[in-house]
C-alpha positions as CSV (number, residue, x, y, z in Angstrom):
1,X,32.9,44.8,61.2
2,X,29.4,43.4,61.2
3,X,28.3,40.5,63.0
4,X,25.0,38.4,61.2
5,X,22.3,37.9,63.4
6,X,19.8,34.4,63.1
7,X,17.2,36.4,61.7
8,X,19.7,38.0,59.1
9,X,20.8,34.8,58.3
10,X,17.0,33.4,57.7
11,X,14.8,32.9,54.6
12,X,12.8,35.3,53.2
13,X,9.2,35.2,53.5
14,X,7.9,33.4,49.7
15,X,6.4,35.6,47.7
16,X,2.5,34.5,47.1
17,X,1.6,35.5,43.5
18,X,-2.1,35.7,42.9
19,X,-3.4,35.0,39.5
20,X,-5.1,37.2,37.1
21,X,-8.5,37.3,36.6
22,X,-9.3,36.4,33.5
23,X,-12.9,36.6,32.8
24,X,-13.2,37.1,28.8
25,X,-11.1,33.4,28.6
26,X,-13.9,31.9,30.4
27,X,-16.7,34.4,28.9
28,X,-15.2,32.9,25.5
29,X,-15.4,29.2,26.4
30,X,-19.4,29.6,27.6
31,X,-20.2,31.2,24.4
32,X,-18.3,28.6,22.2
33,X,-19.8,25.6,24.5
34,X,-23.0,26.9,23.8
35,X,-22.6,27.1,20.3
36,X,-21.6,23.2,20.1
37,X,-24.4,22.4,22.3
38,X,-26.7,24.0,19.5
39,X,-25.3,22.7,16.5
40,X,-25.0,19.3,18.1
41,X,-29.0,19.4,19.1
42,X,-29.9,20.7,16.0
43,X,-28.1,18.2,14.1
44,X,-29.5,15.1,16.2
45,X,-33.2,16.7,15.9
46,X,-32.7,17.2,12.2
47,X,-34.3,14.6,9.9
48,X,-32.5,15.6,6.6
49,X,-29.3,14.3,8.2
50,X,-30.8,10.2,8.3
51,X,-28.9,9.0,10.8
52,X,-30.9,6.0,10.6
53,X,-29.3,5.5,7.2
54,X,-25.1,6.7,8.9
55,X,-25.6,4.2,11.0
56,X,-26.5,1.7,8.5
57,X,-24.0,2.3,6.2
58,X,-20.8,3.2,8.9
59,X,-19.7,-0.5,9.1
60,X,-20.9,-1.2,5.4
61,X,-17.8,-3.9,3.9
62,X,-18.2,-1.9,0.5
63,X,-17.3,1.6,2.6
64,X,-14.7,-0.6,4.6
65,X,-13.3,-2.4,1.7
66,X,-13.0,1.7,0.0
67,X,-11.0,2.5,3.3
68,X,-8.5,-0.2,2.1
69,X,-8.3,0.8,-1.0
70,X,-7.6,4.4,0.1
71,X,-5.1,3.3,2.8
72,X,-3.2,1.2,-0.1
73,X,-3.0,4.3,-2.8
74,X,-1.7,6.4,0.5
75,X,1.2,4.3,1.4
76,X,2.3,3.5,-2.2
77,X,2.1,7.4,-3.3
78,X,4.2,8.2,-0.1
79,X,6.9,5.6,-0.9
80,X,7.1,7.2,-4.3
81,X,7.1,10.7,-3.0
82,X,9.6,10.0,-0.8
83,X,12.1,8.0,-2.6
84,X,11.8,10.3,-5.7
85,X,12.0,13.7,-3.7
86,X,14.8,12.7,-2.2
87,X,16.4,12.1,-5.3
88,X,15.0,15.7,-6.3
89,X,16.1,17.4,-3.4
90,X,19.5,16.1,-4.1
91,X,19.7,17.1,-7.4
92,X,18.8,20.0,-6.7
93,X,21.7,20.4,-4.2
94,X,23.9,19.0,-6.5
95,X,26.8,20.9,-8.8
96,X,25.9,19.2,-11.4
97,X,24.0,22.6,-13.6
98,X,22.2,20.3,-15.7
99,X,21.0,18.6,-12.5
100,X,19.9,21.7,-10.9
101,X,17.8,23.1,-14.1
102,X,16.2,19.8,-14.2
103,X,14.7,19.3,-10.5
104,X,13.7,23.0,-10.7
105,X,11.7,22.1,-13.9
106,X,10.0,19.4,-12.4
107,X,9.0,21.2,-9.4
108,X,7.9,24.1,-11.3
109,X,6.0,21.8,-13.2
110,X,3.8,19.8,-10.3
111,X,3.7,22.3,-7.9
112,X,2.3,24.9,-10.1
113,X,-0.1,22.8,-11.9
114,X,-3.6,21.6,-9.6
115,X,-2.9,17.8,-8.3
116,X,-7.0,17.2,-9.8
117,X,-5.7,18.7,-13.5
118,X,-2.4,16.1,-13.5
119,X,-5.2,13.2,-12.5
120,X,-7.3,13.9,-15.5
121,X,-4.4,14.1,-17.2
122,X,-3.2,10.7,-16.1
123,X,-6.6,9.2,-16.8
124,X,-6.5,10.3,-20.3
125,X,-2.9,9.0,-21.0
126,X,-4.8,5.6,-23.1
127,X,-5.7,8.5,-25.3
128,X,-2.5,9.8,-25.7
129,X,-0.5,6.9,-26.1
130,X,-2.1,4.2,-28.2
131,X,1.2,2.0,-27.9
132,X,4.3,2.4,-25.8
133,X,7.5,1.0,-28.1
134,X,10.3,0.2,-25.9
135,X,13.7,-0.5,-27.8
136,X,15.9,1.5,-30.1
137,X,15.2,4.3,-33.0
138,X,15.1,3.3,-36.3
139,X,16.5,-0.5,-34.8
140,X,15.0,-3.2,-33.0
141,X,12.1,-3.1,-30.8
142,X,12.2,-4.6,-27.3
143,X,8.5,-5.0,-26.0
144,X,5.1,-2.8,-26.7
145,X,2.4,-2.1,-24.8
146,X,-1.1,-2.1,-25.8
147,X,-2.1,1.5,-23.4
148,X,-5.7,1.4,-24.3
149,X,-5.8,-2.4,-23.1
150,X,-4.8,-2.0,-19.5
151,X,-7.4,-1.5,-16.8
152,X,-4.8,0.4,-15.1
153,X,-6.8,3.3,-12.9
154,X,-5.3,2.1,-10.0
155,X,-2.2,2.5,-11.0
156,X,-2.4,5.5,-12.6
157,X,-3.6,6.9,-9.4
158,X,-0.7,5.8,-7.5
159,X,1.7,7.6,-10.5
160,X,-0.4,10.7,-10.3
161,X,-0.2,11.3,-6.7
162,X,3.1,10.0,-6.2
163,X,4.6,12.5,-8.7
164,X,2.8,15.2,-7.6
165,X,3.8,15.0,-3.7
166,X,7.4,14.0,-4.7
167,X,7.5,17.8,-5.6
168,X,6.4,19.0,-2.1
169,X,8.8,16.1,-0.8
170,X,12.0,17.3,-2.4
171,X,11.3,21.0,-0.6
172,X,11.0,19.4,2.8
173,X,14.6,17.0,2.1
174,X,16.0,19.9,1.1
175,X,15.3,22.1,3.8
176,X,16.3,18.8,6.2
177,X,19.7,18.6,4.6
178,X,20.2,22.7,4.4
179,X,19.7,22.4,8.1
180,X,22.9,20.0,8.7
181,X,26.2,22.6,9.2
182,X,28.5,23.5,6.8
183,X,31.1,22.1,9.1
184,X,29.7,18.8,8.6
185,X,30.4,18.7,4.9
186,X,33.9,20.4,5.2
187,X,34.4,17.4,7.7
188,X,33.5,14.6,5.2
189,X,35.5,15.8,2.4
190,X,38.2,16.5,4.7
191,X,38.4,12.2,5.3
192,X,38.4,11.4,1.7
193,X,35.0,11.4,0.7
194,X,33.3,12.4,-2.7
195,X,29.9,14.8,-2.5
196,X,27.5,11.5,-3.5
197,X,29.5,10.0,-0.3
198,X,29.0,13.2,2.3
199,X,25.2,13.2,1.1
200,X,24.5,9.6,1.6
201,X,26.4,9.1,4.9
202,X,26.5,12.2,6.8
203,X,23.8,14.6,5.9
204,X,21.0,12.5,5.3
205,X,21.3,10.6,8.8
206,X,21.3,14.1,10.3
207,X,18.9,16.0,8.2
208,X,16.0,13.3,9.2
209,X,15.7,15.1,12.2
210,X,13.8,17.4,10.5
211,X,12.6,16.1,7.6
212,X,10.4,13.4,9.1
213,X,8.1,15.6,11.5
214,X,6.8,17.4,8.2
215,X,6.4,13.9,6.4
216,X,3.7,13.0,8.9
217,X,1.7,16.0,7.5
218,X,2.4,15.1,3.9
219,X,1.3,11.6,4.9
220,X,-2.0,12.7,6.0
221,X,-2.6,15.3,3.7
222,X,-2.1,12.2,0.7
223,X,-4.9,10.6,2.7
224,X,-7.3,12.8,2.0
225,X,-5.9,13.8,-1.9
226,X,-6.7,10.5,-2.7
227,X,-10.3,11.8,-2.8
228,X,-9.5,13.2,-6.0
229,X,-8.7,9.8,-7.9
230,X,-12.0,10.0,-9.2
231,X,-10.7,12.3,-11.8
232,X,-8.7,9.2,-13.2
233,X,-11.4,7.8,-13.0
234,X,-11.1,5.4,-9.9
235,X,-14.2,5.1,-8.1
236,X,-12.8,1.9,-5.5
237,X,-11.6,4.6,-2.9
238,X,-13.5,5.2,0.4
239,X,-15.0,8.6,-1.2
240,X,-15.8,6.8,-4.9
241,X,-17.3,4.0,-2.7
242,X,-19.5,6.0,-1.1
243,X,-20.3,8.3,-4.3
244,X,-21.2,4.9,-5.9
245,X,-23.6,3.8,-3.1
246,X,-25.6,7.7,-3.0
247,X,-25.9,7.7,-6.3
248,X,-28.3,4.5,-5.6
249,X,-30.1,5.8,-3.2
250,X,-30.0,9.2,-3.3
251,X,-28.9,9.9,0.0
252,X,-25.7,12.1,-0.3
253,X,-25.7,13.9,3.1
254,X,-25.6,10.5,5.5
255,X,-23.3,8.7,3.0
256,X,-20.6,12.0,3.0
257,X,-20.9,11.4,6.7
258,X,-20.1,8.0,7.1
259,X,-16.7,9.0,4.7
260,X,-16.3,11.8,6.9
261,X,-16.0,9.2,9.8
262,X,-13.8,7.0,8.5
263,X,-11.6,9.6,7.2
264,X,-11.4,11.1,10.8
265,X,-10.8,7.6,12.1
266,X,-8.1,6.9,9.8
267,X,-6.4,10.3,10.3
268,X,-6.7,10.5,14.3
269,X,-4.3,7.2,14.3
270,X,-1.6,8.6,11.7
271,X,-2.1,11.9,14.5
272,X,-1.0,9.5,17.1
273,X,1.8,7.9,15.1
274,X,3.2,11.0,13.8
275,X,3.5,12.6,17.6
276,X,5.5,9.6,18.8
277,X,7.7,9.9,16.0
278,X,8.5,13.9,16.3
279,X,8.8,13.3,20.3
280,X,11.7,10.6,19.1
281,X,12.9,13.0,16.4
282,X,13.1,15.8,19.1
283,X,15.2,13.9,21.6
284,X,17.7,16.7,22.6
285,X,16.2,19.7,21.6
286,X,13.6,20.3,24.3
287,X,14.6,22.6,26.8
288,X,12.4,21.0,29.5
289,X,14.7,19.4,32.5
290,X,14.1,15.8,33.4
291,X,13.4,15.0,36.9
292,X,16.8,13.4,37.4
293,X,18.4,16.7,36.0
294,X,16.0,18.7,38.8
295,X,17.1,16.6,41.9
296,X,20.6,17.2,40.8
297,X,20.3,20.9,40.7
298,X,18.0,20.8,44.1
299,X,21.1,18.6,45.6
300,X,24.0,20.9,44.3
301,X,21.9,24.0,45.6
302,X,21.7,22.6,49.1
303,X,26.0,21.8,49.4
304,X,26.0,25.7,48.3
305,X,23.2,26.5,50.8
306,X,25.4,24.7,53.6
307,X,28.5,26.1,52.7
């Protein structure tokens, strides 16, 4: 039999860890603060850069009004995108063969053709089509539409882009929805419901988890896509704007800045938005404890520690 002293019964001594030294980390940061500082000075001293004429031209309402412009063919290509990949991804899902075989040709079609080749395309569809004939074959027509008549750039642009990112949209649903367990489905069908049923009310609400971080990054990559509208041509976008004004004054270098600017501006706030939306997605999956969680495991460990 053994008998516990006090100093058997006492708390080890903590153990002090010492970090390691590191110097190439900091060796590393000097060299690439250096850098900056150059490029920065260099750029400041330089005269070819005018940044009399940034300045001048960075709160310009022609530049501004092109940053609406922008923001509006954005939003309506998403709403597009996302409506009709959705639709795509499910289709593809479906077992329906005929539904399969025809998402998989619409992907294959816009994501192996360049998005600036379907613009042109788009802005050569009044030479395609002449008239548009709505009604029945060989019976009676409905409406017509005179193509080559519309002013319809805008538009145009919104179709282009829209179609084009639905295809990248449909891969991202349908990785969401492949994510939801098998169980979940088996569940549905189990209560009575039919496969349109399961997709609409359970998998969907549980794939969005994981198919609206992603979006973000769609969202902002469209941002700067709609750059390339002036293949349609559409030249009322932030970059046409400012291609419009250089091609004045033949100043390209301080005018590319200025779009530069406010397409950093523009994307640094969808940045913001999109990481409070994946920290609200991600509710649940973090691994971090909260500080309520820690007291409770610091309270349970001292009832053990006085037992």
């Amino acid at each position: 039999m053994t008998i516990s002293t006090d100093a058997d019964r006492s708390e080890p001594e903590p153990i002090k860890a010492v970090p390691l030294r590191r110097p190439g980390r900091w060796i590393a940061a000097v060299l690439i603060l250096v850098l900056a500082g150059l490029f920065v000075y260099g750029a400041a001293t330089n005269p070819a850069y005018r940044w009399d004429v940034y300045w001048q031209y960075l709160r310009d309402s022609r530049i501004a009004a092109g940053a609406v412009v922008t923001l509006e063919l954005t939003v309506l290509a998403m709403a597009i995108a996302v409506i009709l990949g959705t639709v795509l991804a499910v289709m593809r899902l479906s077992p329906n063969p005929v539904l399969r075989a025809s998402a998989w040709l619409y992907l294959w079609i816009f994501r192996g053709t360049p998005v600036f080749v379907q613009l042109v395309l788009w802005g050569l569809v009044p030479s395609l089509y002449q008239r548009i004939v709505i009604g029945i074959p060989f019976g009676p027509q409905f409406t017509e539409l005179d193509v080559q008549s519309l002013q319809a750039a805008f538009a145009f642009a919104v179709i282009g882009l829209g179609l084009n990112e639905a295809a990248y949209m449909a891969e991202i649903v349908r990785a969401g929805i492949n994510s939801v367990g098998e169980g979940q489905r088996e569940a549905s069908i189990a209560l009575g419901m039919s496969w349109s049923q399961t997709m609409r009310r359970t998998v969907l609400p549980q794939a969005m988890r994981v198919i609206i971080p992603p979006t973000g990054n769609e969202l902002i990559g469209m941002l700067k896509t709609t750059a390339l509208v002036t293949a349609i041509p559409l030249s009322t976008d932030l970059y046409g704007r400012a291609r419009d004004i250089y091609g004045v004054n033949f100043l390209p270098i301080p005018l590319l800045l200025v779009t530069a600017t406010w397409y950093l501006a523009i994307t640094s706030v969808l940045m913001v938005g999109q990481y409070y939306l994946e920290r609200y997605y991600s509710k649940g999956l973090s691994r971090q404890l909260t500080a309520g969680q820690l007291r409770e495991l610091a309270e349970a460990e001292n009832v053990e520690r006085a037992k």
